[in-house]
SELO-944327 format. One record per residue (C-alpha): residue in three letters; x, y, z. Coordinates in steps of 0.5 Angstrom, whole numbers, padded with zeros to 4 digits, always signed. Example, Ala and Ser with C-alpha at 12.3 -4.5 7.8 and 13.67 -1.06 7.14 Angstrom:
Ala+0025-0009+0016
Ser+0027-0002+0014
END
This chain:
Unk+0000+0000+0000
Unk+0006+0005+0002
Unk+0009+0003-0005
Unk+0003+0006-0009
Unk+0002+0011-0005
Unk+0010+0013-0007
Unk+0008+0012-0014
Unk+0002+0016-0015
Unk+0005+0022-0011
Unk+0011+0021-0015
Unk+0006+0021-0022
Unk+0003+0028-0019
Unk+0010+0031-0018
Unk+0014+0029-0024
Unk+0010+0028-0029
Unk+0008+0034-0030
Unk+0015+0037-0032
Unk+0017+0032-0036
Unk+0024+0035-0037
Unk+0027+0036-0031
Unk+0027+0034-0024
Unk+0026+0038-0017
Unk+0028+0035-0011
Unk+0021+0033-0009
Unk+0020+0029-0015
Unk+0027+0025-0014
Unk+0026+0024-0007
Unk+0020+0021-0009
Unk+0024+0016-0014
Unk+0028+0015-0008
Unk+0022+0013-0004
Unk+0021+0008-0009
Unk+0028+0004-0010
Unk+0033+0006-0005
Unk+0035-0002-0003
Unk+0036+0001+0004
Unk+0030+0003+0005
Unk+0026-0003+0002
Unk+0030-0006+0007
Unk+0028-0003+0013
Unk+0021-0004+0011
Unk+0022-0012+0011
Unk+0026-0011+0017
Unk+0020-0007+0020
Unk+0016-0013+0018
Unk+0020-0018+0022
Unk+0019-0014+0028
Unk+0012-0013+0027
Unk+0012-0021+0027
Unk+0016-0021+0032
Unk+0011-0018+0037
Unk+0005-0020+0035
Unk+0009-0028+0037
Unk+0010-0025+0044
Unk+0004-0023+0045
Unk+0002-0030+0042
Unk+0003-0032+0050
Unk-0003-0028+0053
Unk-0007-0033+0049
Unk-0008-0041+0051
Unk-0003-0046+0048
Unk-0008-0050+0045
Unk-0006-0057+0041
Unk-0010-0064+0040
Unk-0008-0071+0038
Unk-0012-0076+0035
Unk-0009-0083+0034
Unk-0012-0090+0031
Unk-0008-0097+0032
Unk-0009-0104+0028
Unk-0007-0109+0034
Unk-0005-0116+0030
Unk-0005-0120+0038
Unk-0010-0116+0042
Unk-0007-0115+0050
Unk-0014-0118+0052
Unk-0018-0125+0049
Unk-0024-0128+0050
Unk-0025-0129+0058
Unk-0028-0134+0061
Unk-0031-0137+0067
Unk-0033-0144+0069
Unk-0040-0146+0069
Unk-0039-0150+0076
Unk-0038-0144+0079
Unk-0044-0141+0077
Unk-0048-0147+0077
Unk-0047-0154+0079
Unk-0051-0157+0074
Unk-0047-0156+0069
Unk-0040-0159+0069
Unk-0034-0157+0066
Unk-0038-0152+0062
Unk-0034-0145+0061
Unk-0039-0139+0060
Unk-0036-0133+0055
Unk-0037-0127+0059
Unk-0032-0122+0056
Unk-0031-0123+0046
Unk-0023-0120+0048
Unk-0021-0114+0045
Unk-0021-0112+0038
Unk-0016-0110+0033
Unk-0018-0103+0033
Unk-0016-0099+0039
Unk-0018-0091+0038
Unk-0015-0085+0042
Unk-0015-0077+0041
Unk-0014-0071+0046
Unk-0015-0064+0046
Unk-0010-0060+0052
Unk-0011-0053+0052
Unk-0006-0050+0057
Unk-0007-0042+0059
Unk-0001-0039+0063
Unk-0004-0035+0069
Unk+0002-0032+0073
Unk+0010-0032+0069
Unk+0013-0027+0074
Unk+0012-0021+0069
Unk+0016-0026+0063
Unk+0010-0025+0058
Unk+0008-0017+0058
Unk+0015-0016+0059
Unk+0018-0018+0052
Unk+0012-0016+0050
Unk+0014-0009+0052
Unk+0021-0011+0049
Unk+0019-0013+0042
Unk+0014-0006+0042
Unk+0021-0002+0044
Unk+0025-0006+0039
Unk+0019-0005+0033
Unk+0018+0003+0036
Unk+0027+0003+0034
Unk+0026+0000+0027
Unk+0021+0005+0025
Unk+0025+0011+0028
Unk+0031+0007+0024
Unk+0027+0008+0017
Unk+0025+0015+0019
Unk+0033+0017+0020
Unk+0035+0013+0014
Unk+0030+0017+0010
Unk+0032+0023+0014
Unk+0040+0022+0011
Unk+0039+0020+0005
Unk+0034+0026+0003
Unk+0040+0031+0006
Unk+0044+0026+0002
Unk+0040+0028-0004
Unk+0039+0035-0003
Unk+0046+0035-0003
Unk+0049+0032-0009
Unk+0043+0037-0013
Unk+0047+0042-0009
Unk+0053+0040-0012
Unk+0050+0039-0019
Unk+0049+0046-0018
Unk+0055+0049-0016
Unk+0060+0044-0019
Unk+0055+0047-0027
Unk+0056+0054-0025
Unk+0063+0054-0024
Unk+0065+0050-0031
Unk+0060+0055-0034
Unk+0066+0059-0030
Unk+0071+0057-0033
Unk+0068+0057-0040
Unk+0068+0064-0040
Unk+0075+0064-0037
Unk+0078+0059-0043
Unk+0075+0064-0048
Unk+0078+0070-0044
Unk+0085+0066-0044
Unk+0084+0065-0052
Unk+0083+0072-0053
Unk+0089+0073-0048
Unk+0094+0068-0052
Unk+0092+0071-0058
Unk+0094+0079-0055
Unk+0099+0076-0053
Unk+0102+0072-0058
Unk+0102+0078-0062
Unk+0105+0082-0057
Unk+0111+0077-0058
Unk+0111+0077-0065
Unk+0112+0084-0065
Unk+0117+0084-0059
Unk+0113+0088-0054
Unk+0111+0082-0050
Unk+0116+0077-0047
Unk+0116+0070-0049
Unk+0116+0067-0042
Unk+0110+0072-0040
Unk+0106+0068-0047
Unk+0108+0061-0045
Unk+0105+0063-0037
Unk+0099+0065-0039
Unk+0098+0058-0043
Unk+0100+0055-0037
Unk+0094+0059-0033
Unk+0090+0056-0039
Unk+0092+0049-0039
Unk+0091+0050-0031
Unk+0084+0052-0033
Unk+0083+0046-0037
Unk+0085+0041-0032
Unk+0081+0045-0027
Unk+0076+0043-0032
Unk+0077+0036-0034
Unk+0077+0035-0024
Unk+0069+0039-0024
Unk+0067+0034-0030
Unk+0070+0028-0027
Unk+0066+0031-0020
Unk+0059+0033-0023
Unk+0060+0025-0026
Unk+0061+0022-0020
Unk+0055+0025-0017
Unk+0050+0025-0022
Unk+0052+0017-0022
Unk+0051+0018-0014
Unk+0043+0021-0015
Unk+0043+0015-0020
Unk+0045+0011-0015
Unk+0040+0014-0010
Unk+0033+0014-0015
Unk+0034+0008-0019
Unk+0034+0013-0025
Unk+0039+0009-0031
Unk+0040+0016-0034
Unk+0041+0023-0032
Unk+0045+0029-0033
Unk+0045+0036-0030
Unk+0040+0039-0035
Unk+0035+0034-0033
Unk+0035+0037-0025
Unk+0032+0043-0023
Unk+0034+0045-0017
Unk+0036+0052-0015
Unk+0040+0053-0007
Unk+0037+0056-0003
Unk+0043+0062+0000
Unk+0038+0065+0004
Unk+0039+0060+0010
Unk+0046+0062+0011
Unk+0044+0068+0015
Unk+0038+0065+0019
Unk+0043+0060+0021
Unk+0048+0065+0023
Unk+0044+0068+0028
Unk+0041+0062+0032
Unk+0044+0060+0038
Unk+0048+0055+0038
Unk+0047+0053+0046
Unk+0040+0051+0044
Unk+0041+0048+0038
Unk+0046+0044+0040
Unk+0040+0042+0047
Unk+0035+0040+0041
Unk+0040+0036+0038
Unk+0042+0032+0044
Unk+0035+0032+0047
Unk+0030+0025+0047
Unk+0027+0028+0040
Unk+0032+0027+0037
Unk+0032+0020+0033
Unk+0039+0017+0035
Unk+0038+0020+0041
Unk+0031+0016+0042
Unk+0034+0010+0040
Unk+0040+0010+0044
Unk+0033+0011+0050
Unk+0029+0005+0047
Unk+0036+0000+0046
Unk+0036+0002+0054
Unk+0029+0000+0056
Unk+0029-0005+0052
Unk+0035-0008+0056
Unk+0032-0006+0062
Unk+0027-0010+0060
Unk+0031-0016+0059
Unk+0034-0015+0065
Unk+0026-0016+0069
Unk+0026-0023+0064
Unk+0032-0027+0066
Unk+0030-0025+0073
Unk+0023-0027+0072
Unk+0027-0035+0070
Unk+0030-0035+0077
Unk+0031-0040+0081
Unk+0025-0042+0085
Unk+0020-0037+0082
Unk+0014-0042+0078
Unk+0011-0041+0074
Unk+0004-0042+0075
Unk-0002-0045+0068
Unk-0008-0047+0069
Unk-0009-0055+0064
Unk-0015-0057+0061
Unk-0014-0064+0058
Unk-0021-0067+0054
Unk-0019-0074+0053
Unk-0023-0080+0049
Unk-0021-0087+0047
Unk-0025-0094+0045
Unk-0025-0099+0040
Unk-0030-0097+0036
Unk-0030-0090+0032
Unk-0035-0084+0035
Unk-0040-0083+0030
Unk-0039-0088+0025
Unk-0039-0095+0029
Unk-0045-0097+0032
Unk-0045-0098+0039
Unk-0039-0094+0040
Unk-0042-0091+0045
Unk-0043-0097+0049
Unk-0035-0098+0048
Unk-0032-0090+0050
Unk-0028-0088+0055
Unk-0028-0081+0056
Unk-0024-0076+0060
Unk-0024-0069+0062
Unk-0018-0066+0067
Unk-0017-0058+0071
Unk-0011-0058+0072
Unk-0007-0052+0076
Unk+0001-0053+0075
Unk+0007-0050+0078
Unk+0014-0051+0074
Unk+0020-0047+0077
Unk+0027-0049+0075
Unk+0031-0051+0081
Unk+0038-0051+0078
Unk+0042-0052+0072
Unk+0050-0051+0073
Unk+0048-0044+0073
Unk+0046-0041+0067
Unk+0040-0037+0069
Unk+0046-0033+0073
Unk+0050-0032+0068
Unk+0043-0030+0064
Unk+0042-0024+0069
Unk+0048-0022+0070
Unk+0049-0023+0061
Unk+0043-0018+0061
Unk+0046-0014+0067
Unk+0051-0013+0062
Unk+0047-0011+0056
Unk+0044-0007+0060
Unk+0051-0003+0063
Unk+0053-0002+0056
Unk+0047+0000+0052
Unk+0048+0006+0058
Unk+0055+0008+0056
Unk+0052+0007+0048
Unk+0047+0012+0050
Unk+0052+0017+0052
Unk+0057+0015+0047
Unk+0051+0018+0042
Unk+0050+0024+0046
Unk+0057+0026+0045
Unk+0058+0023+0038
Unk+0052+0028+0036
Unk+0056+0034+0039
Unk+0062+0032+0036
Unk+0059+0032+0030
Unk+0055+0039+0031
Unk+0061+0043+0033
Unk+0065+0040+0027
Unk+0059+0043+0022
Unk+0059+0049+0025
Unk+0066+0049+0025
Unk+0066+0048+0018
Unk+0060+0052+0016
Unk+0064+0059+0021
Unk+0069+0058+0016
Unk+0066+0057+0009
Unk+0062+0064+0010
Unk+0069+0068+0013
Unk+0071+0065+0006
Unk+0065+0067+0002
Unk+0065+0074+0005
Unk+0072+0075+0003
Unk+0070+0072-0004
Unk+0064+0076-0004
Unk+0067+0084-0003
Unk+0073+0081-0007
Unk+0068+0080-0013
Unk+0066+0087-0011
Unk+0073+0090-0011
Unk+0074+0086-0018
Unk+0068+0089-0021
Unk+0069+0096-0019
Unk+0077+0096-0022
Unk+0074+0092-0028
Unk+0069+0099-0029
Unk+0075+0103-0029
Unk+0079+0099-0033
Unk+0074+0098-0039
Unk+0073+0106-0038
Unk+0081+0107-0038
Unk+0081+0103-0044
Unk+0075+0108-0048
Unk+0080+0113-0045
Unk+0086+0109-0049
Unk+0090+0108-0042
Unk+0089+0101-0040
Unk+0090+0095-0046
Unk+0086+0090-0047
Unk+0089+0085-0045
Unk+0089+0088-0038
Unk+0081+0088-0038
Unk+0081+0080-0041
Unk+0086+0079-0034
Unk+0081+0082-0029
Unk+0075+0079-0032
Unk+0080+0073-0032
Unk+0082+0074-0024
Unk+0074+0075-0023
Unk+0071+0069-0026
Unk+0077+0066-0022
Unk+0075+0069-0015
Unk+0067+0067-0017
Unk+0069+0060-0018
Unk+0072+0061-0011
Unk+0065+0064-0009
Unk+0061+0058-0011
Unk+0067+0053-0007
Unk+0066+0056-0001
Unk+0057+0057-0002
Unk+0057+0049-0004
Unk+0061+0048+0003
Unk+0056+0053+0007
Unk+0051+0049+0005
Unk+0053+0042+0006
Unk+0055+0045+0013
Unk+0048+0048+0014
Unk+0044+0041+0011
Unk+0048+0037+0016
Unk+0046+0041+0022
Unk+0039+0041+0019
Unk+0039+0034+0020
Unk+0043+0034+0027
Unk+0038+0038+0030
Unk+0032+0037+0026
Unk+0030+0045+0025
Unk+0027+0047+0019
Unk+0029+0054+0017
Unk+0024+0056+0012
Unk+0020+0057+0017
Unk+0024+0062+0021
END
């Protein structure tokens, strides 16, 4: 049912723009064929039916026999008893008073055992498996959490990496232009050969820049592949624009209460990390529960039947039954094993001290994880400021050049380098943006915010 649904959403978002993608329609496709997530469902359902066997022990064990047996030598033959002890008229006369048994010897049962009292056994590991279904479920809403950061990524990516080779076409075809003045210059004697021959190493630079960012925009266009189950895709096919504006809104939220958000019990791993403790708290109460010398308490009902003609089809059967019904109330406790159920409890103990330790490992790991974001995202916009104002100064000294050459104070081959050294500078700029917003995307996902709503 979720698969359809998936489907029929993916139909309303992409179809309708049938040449190119948005992140809500990949993720959609990614919804329906990522293998880790298509997992995660078959491991849900493991957990579900995992439950649904402990809450099978509420219920009354119910199991029935019926047996039929073909006696060759029956136990017991013809009896018989003397005349002469009956009456004494008739001598040495034996009167039959039992045929013997037949071939034919018929039995069947029905046990029906209910459990009354099992020292917390059963509703605790119902508890455990509806913990443990609980944590499956958070797994798969983390997944999905992380594969969609990890998409909305890669498309910033696709982004970026594409404006910085348009970038970079712009500046192989300034350096031609700059090649040709200044092999012009060379020719006349007004322009040094070395000068000529670094001009056209900053140009093969620019082409091994080139061929990295294609090799780059590849291998994540492959990952969105990966990600979608899309066999084809290039970076035309996607629609998707960075939204930059969330840089600010990030720079001005406190950082004490994001980093609380984090670490608090909504978050996923956190509430993990709470429902694995629980669960091994439970363990805990179950292998006490197994102590020695605590019994477990069930009630047994037995409806037995056995006789030599089968009910309902045999004549007379009724005359041949021997039936049987039975209460039963029993106790069962182990009174020693060599010491295993010790070492049970003491294993769950165990379990339990380590998913502590877990929990705060988590924790920790969180706000590692936090402060290296931050850390990554603080540096990316002190570089993208620098970026940003150095493009501001370019742009004004290019207006001057462009003017002075009107003028005839300045070469043309002075205003091809400043366009040259601002196309360089805003590849740069498009660096340090594609950083800031990994940094923001992971904070994000760390602390769960949404910043379109701030």
């Amino acid at each position: 049912m979720k698969k359809v649904l998936l489907f029929l959403l993916l139909i309303i978002i992409a179809f309708p723009v049938f040449s190119s993608y948005t992140l809500e329609s990949l993720e959609a496709l990614m919804m329906l064929n990522s293998t880790e997530i298509l997992k995660q469902d078959e491991v849900i359902t493991q957990a579900e039916l995992d439950l649904k066997d402990a809450k099978a022990n509420y219920s009354p064990q119910i199991s029935a026999t019926l047996a039929g047996i073909y006696m060759v030598n029956p136990i017991i033959g013809d009896i018989y008893i003397s005349a002469n002890d009956i009456y004494q008229a008739l001598h040495d006369t034996n009167i039959k008073i039992y045929d013997g048994m037949k071939n034919t010897l018929y039995m069947a049962s029905l046990d029906i055992t209910q459990p009354i009292f099992t020292w917390g056994k059963v509703s605790n590991a119902v508890k455990l498996y509806e913990n443990i279904l609980e944590i499956r479920n958070i797994e798969k809403s983390s997944i999905h959490s992380q594969k969609s950061v990890e998409l909305e990524g890669y498309l910033a990516a696709v982004y970026y990496l594409s404006e910085i080779l348009n970038e970079i076409d712009d500046a192989l075809i300034l350096a031609d232009s700059l090649l040709e003045i200044s092999r012009n210059g060379v020719e006349s004697g007004v322009v040094l050969e070395t000068d000529y021959l670094e001009q056209s190493l900053e140009k093969t630079q620019l082409e091994v820049q080139k061929k990295n960012i294609e090799n780059n925009l590849s291998s994540v266009l492959g990952s969105i592949m990966d990600l979608t189950g899309l066999e084809k895709l290039s970076a035309e096919d996607i629609s998707y624009t960075p939204d930059e504006s969330e840089f600010s809104i990030l720079a001005l939220l406190d950082r004490n209460s994001l980093k609380a958000k984090a670490t608090s019990i909504s978050n996923d791993n956190m509430k993990m990390a709470s429902l694995a403790e629980s669960s091994s708290e439970l363990a805990v109460k179950i292998a006490k529960g197994s102590m020695y010398g605590k019994p477990d308490l069930a009630l047994q009902v037995q409806l037995g039947y056995g006789g030599q003609l089968f009910p309902f089809l045999e004549q007379n059967w009724q005359k041949e039954d021997s039936w049987q019904l039975n209460f039963t109330i029993g106790l069962s406790t182990t009174l020693w094993d060599g010491g295993k159920i010790l070492n049970n409890v003491k294993r769950s103990e165990s379990q339990l001290r380590s998913a502590s330790l877990d929990k705060e490992n988590a924790k920790k790991e969180i706000e590692s994880a936090l402060d290296d974001a931050f850390s990554s995202f603080d540096l990316a916009m002190l570089n993208r400021r620098y970026y940003m104002d150095l493009d501001e100064l370019y742009s004004k000294q290019l207006e001057i050049l462009e003017n002075n050459e009107m003028e005839g104070y300045s070469s043309s081959a002075e205003v091809l380098e400043k366009k040259v050294q601002i196309i360089t500078n805003r590849i740069s700029l498009a660096n340090e943006n594609l950083n800031a917003l990994t940094s923001t995307l992971t904070i994000k996902y760390l602390t769960g915010i949404d910043l379109s709503n701030l």
